[in-house]
N, C-alpha and C positions, 0 to 999 in steps of 0.2 A: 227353272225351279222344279225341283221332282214331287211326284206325289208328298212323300215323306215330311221334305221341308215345308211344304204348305201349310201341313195338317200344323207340326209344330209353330207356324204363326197361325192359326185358325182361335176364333174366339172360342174362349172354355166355355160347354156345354152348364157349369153350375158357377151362378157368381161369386165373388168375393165374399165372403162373411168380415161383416164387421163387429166389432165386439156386441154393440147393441142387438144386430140379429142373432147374434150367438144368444145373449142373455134372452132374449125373447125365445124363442127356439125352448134355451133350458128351463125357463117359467112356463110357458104355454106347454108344454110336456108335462111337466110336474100336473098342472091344470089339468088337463085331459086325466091325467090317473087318481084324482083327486075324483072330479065331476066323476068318474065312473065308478068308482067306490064309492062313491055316496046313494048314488042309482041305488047299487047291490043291497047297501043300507046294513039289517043287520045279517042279511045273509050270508055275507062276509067281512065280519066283522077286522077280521086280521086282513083283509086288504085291506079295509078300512087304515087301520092301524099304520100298515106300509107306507101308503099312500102320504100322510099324515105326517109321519114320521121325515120320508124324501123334503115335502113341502118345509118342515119344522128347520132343517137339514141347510135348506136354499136361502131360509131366511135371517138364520143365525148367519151364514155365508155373509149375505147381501150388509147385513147386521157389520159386522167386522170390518167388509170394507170399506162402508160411511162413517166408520169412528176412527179410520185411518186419516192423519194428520192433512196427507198429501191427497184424499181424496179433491176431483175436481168440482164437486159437487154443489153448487148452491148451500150453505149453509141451514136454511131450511127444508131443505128438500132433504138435506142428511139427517137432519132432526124428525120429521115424518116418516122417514124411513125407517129410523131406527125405534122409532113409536110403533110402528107397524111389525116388527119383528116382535117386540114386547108382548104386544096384544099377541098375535099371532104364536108364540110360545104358551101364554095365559090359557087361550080358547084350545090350544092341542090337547094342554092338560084335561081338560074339560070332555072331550072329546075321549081323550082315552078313559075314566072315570063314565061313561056314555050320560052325562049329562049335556051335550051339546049336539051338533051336528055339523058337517064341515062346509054349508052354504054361506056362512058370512065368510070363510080362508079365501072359498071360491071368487066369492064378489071380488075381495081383498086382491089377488093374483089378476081376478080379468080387468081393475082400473086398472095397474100395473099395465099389462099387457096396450091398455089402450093409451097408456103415455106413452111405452116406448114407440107406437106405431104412430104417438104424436097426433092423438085423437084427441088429449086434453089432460088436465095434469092427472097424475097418480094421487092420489088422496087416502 
């Protein structure tokens, strides 16, 4: 066997993503630029806004696909989720109006975050 062919059976340096790491990944992302805009507060209001806006963006996403027929999902777990997007639309508006702030989005994304890592349910 030559160098070459080796390398080509050699275990890949990055593993497989599976869809839940992806969606983790893509919520924990959003998260960080949320949690950092918030820091900034009104110093940058229009990151603010970005940030908010991506997050609003993820959930309306998330929103669609648990009202798809075929999702595989627990049936209330679709229902919370799709509460969770409601609210989470509700509190943006708020937020751009600057009568809110975006630490309950935050919370809202890190239980997310800690069901898919199966720390315990999303709520």
């Amino acid at each position: 066997m030559t160098l070459s062919s080796s390398l080509a059976y050699a275990q890949p340096t990055a593993p497989i993503r599976t869809p839940r790491m992806a969606e983790y990944e893509v919520i924990a992302r959003i998260t960080q630029r949320l949690v950092a805009a918030d820091r900034r507060g009104n110093e940058d209001h229009s990151g603010l806004l970005e940030a908010v806006f991506h997050n609003e963006k993820l959930w309306s996403t998330l929103a669609a696909d648990v009202a798809e027929p075929g999702n595989g999902l627990p049936e209330a777990l679709r229902a919370r989720l799709f509460y969770l997007y409601r609210f989470t639309a509700d509190h943006s508006r708020k937020i751009r109006q600057k009568t809110a702030d975006a630490g309950v989005l935050i919370e809202i994304n890190k239980a997310v975050l800690k069901g898919l890592r199966g720390e315990g349910a999303a709520t």
